[in-house]
C-alpha positions in Angstrom: 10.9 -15.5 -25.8 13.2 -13.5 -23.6 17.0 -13.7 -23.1 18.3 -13.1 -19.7 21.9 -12.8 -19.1 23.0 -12.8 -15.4 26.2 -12.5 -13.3 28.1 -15.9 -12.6 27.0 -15.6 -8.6 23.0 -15.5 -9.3 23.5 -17.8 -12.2 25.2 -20.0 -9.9 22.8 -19.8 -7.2 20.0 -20.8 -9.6 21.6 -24.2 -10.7 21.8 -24.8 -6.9 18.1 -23.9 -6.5 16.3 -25.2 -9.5 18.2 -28.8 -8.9 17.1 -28.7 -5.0 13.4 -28.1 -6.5 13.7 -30.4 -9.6 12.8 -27.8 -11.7 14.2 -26.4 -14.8 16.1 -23.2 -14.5 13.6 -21.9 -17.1 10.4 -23.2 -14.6 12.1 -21.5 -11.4 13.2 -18.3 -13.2 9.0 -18.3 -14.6 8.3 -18.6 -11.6 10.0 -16.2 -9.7 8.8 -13.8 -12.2 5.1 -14.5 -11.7 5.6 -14.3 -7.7 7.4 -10.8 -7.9 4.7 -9.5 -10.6 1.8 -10.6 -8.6 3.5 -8.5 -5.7 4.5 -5.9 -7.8 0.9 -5.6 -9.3 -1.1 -5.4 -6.0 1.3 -2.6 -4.9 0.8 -0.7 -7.8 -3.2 -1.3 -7.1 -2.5 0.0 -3.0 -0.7 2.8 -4.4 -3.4 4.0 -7.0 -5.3 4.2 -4.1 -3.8 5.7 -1.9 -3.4 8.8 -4.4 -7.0 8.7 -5.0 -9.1 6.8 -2.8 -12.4 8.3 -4.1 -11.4 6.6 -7.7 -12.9 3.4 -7.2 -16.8 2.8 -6.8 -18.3 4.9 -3.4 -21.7 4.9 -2.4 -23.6 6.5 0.3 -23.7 5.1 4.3 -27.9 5.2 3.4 -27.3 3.1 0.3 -24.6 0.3 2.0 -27.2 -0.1 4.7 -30.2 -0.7 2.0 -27.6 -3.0 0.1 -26.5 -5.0 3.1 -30.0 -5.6 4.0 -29.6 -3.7 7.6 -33.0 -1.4 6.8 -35.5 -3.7 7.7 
């Protein structure tokens, strides 16, 4: 369980926008959450790699050839 307190004006604007969607506060705020997270996450992952792009899995231009099939 988490607590959230926010400021009149946001809170305000989230009763406007869970009633447009039919939602419960609680579902648009969970929401919301879960978009900016997912977001959040992948530019964590770009960023990781763009520090250290030889982190991940490499392999050789001979052994992406034999792998896609393209040495026959």
């Amino acid at each position: 369980m988490l607590a959230v307190r926010l400021d009149p004006d946001l809170e305000a604007r989230l009763t406007v926008m869970a009633k447009r969607s039919g939602r419960s506060k609680s579902d648009f705020v969970r929401r919301a959450i879960e978009d900016r997270i997912d977001e959040m996450e992948c530019i964590a992952l770009l960023e990781e790699a763009m520090r250290d792009p030889d982190a991940g899995k490499t392999i050789s231009h001979e052994q992406m050839i034999r792998e896609l099939g393209l040495d026959a």
